[in-house]
DSSP file (Angstrom, degrees, kcal/mol; ACC not computed):
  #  RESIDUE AA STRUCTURE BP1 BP2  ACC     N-H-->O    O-->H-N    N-H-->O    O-->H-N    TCO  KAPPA ALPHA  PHI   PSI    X-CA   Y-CA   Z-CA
    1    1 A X              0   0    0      0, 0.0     8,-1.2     0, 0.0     2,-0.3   0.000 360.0 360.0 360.0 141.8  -12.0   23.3   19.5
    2    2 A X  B     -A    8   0A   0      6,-0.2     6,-0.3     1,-0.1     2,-0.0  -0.655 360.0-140.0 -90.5 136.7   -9.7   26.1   18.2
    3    3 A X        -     0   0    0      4,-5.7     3,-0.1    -2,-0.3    -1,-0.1  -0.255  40.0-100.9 -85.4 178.4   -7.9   26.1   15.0
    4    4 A X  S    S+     0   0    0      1,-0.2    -1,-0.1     2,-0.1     4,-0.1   0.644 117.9  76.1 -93.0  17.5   -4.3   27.6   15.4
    5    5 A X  S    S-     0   0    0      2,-0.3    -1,-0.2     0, 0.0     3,-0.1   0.906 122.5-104.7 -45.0 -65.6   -5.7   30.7   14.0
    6    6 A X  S    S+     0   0    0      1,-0.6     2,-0.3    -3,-0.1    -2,-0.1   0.082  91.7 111.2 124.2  30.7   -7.3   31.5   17.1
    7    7 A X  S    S-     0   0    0      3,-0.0    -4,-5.7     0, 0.0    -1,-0.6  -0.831  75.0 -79.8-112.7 160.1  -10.8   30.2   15.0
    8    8 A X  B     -A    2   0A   0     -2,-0.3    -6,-0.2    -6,-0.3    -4,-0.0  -0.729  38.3-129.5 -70.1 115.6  -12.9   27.7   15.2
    9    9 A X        -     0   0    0     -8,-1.2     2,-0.2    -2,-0.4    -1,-0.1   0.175  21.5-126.7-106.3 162.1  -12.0   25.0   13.9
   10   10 A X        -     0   0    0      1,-0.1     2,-0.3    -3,-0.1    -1,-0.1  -0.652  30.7-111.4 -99.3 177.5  -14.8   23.2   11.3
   11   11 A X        -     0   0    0     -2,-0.2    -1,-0.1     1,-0.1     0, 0.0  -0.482  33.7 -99.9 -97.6 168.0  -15.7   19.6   11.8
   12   12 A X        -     0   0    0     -2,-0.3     2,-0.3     1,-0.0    -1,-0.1  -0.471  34.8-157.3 -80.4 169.7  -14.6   16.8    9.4
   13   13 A X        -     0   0    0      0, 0.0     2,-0.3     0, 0.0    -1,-0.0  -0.933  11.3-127.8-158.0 156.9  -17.1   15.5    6.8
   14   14 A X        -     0   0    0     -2,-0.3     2,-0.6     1,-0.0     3,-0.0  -0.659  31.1-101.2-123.2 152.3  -17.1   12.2    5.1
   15   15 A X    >   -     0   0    0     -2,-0.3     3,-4.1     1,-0.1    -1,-0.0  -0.848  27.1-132.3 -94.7 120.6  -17.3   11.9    1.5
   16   16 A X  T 3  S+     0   0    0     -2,-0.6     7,-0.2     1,-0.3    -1,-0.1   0.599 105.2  42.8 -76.0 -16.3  -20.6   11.0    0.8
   17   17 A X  T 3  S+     0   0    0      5,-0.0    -1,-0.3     2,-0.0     4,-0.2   0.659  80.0 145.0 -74.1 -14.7  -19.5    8.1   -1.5
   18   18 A X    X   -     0   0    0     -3,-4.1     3,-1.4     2,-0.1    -2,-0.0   0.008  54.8-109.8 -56.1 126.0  -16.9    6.9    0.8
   19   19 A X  T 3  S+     0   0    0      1,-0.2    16,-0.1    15,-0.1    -1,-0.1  -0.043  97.4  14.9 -43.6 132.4  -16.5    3.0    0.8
   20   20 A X  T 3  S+     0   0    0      1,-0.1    11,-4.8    11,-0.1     2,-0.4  -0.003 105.6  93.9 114.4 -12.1  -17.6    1.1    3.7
   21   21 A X  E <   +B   30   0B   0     -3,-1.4     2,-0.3     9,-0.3     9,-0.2  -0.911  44.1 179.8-126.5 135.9  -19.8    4.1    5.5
   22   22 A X  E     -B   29   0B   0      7,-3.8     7,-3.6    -2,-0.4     2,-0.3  -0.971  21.7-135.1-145.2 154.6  -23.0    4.6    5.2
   23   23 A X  E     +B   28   0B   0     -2,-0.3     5,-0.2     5,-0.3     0, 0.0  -0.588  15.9 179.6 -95.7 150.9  -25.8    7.3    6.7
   24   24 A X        -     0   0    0      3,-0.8     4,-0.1    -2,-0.3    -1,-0.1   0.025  61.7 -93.9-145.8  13.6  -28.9    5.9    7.9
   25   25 A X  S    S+     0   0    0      2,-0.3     3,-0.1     1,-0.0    -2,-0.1   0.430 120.5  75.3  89.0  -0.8  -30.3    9.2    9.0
   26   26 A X  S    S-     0   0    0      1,-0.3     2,-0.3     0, 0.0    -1,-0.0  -0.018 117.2 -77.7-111.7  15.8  -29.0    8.7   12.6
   27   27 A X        -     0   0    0      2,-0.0    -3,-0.8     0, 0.0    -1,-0.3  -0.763  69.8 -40.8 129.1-168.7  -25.6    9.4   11.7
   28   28 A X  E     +B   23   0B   0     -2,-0.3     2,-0.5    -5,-0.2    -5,-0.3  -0.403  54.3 176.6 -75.5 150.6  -22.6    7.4    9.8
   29   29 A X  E     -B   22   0B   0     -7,-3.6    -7,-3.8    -2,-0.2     2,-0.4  -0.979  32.2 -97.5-155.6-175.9  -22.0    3.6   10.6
   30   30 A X  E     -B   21   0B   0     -2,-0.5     2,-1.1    -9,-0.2    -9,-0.3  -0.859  23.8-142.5-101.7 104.1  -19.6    1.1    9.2
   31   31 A X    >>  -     0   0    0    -11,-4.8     3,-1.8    -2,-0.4     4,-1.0  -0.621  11.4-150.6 -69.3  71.7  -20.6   -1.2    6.8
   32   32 A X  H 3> S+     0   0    0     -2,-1.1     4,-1.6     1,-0.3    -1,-0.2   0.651  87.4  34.7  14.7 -93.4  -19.1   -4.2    7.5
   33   33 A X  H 3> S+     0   0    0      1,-0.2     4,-3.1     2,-0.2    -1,-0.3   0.728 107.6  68.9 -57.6 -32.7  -18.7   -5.9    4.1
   34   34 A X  H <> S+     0   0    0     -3,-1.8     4,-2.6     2,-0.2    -2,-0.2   0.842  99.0  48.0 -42.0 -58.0  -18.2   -2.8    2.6
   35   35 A X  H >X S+     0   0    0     -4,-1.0     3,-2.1   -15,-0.4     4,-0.8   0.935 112.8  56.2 -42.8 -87.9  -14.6   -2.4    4.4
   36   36 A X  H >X S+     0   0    0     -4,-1.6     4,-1.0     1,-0.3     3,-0.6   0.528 102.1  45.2  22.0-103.2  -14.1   -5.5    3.3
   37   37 A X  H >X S+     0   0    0     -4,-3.1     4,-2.5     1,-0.3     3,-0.6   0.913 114.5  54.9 -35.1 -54.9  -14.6   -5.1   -0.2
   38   38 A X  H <X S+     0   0    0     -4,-2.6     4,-1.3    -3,-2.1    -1,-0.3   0.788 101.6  50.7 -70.3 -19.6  -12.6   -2.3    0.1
   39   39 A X  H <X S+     0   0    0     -4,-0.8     4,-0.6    -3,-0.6    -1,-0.2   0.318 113.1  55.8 -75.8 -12.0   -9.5   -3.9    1.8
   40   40 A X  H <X S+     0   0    0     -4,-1.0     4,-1.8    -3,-0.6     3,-0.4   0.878 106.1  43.7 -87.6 -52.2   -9.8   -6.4   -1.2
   41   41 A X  H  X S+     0   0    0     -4,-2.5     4,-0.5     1,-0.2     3,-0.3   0.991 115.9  49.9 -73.9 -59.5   -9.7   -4.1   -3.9
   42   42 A X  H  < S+     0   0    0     -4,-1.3     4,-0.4     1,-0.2     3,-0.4   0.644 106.8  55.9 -51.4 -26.6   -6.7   -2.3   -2.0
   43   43 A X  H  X S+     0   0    0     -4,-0.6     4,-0.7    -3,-0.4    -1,-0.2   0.778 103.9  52.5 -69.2 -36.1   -4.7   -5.7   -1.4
   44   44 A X  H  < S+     0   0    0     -4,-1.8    -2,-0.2    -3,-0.3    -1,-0.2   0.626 107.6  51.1 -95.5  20.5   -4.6   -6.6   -5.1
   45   45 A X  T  < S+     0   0    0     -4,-0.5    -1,-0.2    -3,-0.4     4,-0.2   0.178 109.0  55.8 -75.7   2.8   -3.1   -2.9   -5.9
   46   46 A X  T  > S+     0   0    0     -4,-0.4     4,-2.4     2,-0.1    -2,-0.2   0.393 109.3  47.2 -85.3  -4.5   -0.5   -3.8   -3.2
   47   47 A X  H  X S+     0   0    0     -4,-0.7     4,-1.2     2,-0.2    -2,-0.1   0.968 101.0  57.6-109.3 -30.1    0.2   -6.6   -5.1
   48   48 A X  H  4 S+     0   0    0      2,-0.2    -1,-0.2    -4,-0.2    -2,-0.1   0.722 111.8  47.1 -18.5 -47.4    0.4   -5.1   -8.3
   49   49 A X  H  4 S+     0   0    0      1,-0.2    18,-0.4    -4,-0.2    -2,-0.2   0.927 104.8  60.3 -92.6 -22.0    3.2   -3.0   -6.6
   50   50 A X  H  < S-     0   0    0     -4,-2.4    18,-0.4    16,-0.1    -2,-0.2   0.786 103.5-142.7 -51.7 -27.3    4.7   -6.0   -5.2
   51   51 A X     <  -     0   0    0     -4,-1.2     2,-0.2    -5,-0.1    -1,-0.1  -0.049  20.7-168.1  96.4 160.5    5.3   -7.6   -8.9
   52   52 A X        -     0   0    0      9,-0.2     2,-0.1    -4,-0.1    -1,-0.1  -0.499  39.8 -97.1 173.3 141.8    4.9  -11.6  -10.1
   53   53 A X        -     0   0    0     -2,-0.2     2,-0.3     9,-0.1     9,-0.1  -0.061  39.5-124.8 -32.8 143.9    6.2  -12.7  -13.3
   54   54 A X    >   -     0   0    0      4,-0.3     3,-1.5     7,-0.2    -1,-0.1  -0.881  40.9 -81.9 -99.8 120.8    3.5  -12.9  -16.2
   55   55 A X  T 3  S+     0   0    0     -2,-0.3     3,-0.1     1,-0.2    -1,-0.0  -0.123 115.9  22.3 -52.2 138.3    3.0  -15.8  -18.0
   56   56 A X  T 3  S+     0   0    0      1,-0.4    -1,-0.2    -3,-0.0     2,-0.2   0.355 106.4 108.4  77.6   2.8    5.4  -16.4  -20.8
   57   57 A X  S <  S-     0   0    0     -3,-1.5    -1,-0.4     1,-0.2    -4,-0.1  -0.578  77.0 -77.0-117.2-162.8    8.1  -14.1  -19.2
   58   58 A X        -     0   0    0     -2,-0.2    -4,-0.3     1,-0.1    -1,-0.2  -0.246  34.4-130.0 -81.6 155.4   11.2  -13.8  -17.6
   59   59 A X  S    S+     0   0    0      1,-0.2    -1,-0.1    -6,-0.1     3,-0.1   0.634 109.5  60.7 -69.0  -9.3   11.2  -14.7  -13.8
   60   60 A X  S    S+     0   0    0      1,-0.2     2,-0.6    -8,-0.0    12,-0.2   0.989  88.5  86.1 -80.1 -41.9   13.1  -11.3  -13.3
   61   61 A X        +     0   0    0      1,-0.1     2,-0.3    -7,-0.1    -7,-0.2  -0.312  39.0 150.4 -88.7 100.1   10.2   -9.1  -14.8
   62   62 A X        -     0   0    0     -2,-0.6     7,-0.4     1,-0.2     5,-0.2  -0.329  56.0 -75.8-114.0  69.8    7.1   -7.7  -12.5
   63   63 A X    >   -     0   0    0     -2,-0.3     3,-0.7     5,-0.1     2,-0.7   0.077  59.9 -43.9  97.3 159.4    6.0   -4.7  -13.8
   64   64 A X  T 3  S+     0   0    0      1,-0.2    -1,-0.1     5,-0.1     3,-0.0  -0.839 117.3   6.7-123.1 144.2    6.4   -1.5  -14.2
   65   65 A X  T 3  S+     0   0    0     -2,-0.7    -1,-0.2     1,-0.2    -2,-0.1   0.323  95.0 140.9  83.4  42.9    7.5    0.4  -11.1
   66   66 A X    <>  -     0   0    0     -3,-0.7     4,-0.8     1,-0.1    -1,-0.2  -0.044  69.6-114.4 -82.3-171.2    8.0   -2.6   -9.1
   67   67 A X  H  > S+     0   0    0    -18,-0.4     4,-4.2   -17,-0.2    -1,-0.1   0.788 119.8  51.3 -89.3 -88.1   10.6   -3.5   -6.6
   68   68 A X  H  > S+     0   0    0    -18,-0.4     4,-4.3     2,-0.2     5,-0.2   0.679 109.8  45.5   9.7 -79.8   11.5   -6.2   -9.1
   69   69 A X  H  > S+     0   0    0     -7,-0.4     4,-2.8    -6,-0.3     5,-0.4   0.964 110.8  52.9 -57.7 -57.9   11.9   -4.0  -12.0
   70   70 A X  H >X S+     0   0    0     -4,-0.8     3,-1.5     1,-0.2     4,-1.1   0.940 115.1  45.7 -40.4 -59.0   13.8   -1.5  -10.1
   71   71 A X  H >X S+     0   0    0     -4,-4.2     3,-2.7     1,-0.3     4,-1.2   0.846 110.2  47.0 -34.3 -73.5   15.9   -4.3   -9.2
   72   72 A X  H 3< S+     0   0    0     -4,-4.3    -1,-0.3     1,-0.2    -2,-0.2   0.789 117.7  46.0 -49.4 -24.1   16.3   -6.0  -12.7
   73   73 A X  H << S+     0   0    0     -4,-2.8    -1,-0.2    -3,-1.5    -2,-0.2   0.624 109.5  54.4 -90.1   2.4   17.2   -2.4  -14.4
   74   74 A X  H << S+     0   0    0     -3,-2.7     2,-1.7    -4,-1.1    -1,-0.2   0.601  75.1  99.2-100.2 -15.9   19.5   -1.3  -11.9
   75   75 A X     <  +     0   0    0     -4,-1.2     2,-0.6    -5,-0.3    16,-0.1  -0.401  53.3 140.3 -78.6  94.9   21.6   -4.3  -12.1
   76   76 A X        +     0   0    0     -2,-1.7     2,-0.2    15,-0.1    18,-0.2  -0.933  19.6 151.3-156.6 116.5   24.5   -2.5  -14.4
   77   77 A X    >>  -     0   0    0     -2,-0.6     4,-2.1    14,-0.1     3,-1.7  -0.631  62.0 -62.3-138.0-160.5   28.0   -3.1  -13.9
   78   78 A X  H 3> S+     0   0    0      1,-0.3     4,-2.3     2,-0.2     6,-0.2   0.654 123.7  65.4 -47.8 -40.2   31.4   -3.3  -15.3
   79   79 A X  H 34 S+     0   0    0      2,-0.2    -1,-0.3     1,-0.2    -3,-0.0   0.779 114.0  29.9 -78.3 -36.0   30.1   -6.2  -17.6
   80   80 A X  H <4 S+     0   0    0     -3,-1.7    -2,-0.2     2,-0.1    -1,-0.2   0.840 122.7  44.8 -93.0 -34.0   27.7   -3.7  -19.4
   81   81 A X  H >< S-     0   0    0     -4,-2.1     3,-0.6     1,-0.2     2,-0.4   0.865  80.8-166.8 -98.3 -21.2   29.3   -0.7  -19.3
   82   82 A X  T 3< S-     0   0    0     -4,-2.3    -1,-0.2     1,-0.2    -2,-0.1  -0.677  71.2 -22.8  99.5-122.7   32.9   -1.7  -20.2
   83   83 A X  T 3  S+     0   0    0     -2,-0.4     2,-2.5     1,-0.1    -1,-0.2   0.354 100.7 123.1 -94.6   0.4   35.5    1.3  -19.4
   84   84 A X    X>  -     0   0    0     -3,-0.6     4,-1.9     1,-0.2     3,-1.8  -0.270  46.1-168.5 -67.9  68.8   32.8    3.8  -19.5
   85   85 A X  H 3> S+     0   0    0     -2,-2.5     4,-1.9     1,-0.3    -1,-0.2   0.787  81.8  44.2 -39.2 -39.6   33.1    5.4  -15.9
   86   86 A X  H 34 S+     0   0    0      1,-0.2    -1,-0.3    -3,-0.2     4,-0.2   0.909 110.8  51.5 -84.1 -17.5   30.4    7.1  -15.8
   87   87 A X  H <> S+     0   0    0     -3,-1.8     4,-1.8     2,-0.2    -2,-0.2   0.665 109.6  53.7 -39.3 -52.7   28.4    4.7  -17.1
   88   88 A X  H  X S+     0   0    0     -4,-1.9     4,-1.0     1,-0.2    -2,-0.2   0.641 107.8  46.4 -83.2 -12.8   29.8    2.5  -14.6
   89   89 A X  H  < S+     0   0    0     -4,-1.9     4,-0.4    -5,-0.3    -1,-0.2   0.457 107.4  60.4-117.8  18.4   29.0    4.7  -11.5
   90   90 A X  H >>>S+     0   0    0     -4,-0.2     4,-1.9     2,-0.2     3,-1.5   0.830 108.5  46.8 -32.3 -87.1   25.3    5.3  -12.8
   91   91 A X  H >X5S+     0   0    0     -4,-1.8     3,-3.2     1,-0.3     4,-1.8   0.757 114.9  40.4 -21.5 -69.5   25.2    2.0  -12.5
   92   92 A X  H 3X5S+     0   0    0     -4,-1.0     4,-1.9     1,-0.3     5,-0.3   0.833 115.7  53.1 -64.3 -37.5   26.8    1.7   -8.9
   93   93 A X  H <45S+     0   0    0     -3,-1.5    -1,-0.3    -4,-0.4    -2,-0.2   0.559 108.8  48.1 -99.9 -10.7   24.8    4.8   -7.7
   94   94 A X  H <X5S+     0   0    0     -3,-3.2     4,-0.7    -4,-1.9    -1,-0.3   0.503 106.9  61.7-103.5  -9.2   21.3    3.1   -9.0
   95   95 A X  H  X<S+     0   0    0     -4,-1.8     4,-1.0    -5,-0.6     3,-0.5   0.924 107.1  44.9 -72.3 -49.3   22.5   -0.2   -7.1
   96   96 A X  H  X S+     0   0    0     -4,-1.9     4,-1.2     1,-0.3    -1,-0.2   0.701 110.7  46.4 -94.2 -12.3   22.5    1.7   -4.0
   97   97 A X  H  4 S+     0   0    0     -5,-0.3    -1,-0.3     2,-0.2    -2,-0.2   0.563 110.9  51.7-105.4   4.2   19.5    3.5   -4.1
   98   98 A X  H  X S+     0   0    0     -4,-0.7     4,-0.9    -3,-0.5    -2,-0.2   0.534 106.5  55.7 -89.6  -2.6   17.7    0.5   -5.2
   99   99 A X  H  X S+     0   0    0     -4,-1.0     4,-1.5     2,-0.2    -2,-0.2   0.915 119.9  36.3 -65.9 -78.9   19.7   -1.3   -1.7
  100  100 A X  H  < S+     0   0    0     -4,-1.2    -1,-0.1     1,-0.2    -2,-0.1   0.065 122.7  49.9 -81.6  18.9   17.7    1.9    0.5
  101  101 A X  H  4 S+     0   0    0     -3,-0.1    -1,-0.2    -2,-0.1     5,-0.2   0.711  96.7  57.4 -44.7 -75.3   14.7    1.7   -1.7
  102  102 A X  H >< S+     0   0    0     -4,-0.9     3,-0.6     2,-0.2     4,-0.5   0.687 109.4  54.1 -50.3 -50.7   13.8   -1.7   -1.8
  103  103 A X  G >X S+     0   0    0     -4,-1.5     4,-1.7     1,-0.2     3,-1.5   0.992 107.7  42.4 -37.4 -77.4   13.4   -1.5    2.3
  104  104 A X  G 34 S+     0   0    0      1,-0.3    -1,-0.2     2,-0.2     4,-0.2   0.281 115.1  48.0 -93.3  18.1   11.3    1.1    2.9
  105  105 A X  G <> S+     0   0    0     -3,-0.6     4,-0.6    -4,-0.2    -1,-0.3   0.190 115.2  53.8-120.0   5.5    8.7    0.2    0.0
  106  106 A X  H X> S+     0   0    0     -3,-1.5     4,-2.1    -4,-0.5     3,-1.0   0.843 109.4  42.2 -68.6 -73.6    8.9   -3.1    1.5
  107  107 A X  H 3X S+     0   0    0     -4,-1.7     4,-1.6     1,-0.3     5,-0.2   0.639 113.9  51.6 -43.9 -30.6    8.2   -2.0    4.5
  108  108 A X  H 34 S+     0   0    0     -4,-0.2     4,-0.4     2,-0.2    -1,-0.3   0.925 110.5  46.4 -46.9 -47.9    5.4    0.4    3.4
  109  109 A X  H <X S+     0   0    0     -3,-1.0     4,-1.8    -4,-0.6     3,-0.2   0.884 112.8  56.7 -73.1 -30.9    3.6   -2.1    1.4
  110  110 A X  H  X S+     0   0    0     -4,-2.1     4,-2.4     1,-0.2    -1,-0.2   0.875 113.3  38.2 -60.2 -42.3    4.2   -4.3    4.7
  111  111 A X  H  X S+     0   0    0     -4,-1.6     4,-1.0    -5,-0.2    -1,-0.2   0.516 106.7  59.5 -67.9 -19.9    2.4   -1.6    7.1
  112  112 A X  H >> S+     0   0    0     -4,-0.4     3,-3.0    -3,-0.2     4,-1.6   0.812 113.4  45.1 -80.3 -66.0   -0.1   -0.9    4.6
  113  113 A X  H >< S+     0   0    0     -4,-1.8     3,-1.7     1,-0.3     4,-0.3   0.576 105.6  55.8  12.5 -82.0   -0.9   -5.1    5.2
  114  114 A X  H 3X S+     0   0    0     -4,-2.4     4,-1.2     1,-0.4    -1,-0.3   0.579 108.7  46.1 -87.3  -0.7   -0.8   -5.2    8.5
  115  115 A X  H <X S+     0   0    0     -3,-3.0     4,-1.2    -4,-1.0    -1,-0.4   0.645 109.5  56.6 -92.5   9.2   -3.6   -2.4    9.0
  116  116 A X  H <X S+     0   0    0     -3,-1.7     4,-2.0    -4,-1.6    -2,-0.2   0.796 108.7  44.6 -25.8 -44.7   -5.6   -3.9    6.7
  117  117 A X  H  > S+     0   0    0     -5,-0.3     4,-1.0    -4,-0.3     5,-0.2   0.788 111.3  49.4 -87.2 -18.8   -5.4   -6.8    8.6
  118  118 A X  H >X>S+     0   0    0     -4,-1.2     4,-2.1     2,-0.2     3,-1.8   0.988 112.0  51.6 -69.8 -52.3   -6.0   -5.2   12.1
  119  119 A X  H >X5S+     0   0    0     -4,-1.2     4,-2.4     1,-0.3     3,-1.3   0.942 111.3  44.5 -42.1 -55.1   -9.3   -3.2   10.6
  120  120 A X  H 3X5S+     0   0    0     -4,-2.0     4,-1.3     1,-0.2    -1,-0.3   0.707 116.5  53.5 -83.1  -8.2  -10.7   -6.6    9.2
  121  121 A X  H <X5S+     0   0    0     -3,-1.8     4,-1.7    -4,-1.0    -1,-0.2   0.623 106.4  52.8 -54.1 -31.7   -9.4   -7.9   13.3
  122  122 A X  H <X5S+     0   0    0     -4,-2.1     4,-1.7    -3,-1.3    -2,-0.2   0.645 110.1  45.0-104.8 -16.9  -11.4   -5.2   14.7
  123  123 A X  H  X<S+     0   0    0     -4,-2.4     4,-0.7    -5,-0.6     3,-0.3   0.965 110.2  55.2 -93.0 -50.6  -14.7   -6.3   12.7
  124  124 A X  H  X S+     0   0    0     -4,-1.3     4,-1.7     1,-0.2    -2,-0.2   0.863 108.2  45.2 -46.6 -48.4  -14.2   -9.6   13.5
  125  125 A X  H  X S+     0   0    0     -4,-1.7     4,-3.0     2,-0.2    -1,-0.2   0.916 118.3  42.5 -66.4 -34.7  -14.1   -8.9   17.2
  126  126 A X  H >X S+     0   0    0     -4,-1.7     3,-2.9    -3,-0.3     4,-0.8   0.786 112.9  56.9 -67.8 -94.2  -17.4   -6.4   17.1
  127  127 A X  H 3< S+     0   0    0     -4,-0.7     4,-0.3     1,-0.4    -2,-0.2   0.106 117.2  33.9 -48.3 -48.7  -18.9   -9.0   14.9
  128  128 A X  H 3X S+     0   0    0     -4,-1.7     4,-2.2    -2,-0.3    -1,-0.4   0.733 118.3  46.3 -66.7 -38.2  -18.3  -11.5   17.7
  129  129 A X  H <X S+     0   0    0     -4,-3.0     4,-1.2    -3,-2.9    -2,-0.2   0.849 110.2  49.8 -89.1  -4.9  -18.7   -9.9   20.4
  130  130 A X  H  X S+     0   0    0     -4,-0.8     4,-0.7    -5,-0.2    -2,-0.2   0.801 114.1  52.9 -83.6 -15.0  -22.1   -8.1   19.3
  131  131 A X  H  > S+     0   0    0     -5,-0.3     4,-3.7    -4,-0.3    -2,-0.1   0.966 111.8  48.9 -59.0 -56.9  -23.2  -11.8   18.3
  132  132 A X  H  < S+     0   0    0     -4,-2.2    -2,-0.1     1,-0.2    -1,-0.1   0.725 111.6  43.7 -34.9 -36.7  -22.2  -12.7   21.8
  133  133 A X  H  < S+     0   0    0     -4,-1.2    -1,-0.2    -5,-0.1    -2,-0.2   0.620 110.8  52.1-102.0  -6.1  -23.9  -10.2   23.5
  134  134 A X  H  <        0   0    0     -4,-0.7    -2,-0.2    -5,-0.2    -1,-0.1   0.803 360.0 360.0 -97.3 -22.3  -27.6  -10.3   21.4
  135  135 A X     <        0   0    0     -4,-3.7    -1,-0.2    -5,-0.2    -3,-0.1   0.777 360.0 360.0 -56.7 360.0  -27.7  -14.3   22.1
């Protein structure tokens, strides 16, 4: 295959730590439990950027750089800022880009999910059907 150089292009190479693949001297394979593991440690740092209240705090606060936190610090209006106008369209102007924020890093963390969930779908079905097929 040709790079758009007009060269050849090299072939990809796995990083020889990388979670869930492993060499066995006939080439890479999939370690099963290894995805796994790794789609576990990677759901609880999606949840970390989803936020949850801490014990002993306020129900508003999860974390920081959360959805949440954006929320609760963005929330500045008329009531805080008094007559201050510029003050007061800070405010307005962090309201609305936490409105078009808050979507599409929902929806990211929601897409990261649901391939999580398809990969650990797609071991469950080899898992079954190579059971299937060795009885």
């Amino acid at each position: 295959m040709s790079d758009p150089d007009g060269g050849q292009s090299t072939s990809l190479e796995l990083a020889p730590n990388f979670p869930g693949l492993e060499a066995d001297g006939r080439g890479p394979y999939v370690d099963h439990q290894g995805v796994r593991s790794a789609l576990s440690r990677l759901r609880r740092q999606l949840e970390t950027l989803r936020g949850s209240a801490p014990a002993g705090m306020s129900a508003t606060w999860s974390g920081p750089g959360t959805i949440g936190q954006v929320a609760g610090l963005s929330n500045v209006g008329s009531s805080e800022t008094g007559p201050w106008q510029v003050a007061s369209g800070f405010g307005e102007n962090t309201a609305t880009a936490y409105t078009v924020f808050n979507g599409s890093y929902s929806d990211f963390l929601d897409c990261i999910e649901q391939w999580a969930a398809a990969i650990e779908k797609a071991i469950d079905n080899y898992e079954r059907g190579h059971a299937a097929s060795s009885a």
